[in-house]
N, C-alpha and C positions, 0 to 999 in steps of 0.2 A: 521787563517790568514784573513784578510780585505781586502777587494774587493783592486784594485787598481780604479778600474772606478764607480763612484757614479753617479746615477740621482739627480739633486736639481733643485730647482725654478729658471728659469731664475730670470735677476736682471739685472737694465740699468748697462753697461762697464762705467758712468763718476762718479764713484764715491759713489755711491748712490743716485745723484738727479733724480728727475722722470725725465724719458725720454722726456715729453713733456717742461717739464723747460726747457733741455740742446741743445732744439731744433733741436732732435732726433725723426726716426719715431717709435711711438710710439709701436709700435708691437715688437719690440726690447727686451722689458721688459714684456711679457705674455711667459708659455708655459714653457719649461723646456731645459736646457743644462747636459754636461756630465761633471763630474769633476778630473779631473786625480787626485788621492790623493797622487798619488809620487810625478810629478812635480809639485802640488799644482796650478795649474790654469784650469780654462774652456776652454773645446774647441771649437771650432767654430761651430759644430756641435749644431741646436738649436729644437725641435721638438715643437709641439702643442700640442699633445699626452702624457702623462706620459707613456703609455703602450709602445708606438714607443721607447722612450729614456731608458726603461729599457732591450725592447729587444737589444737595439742595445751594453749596459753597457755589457750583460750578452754575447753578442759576443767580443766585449773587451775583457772581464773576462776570455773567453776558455771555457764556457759553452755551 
């Protein structure tokens, strides 16, 4: 069975434009978020870290 919680790349919320286009602070789109694969969206949850964002999935998970 598959994770319910994934680590991916953060990525700016407008759409795809670069963050600095949509006159967003830039740090918005570095670093990594969590991705619920049930209800298909990220969470607010944003790390710097890959290491931070998978321990915190694998707490999700019930690991």
């Amino acid at each position: 069975m598959s994770d319910r919680f994934i680590v991916v790349n953060a990525r700016p919320f407008d759409g795809g434009k670069h963050a600095a286009d949509a006159g967003q602070n830039h740090s918005k789109a570095r670093g990594f978020v969590i991705l619920d694969r049930e209800e298909n969206k990220r969470l607010s949850d944003a790390f710097l870290i890959r290491k931070e964002a998978q321990e915190e999935c694998d707490r999700r998970n019930g690991r």
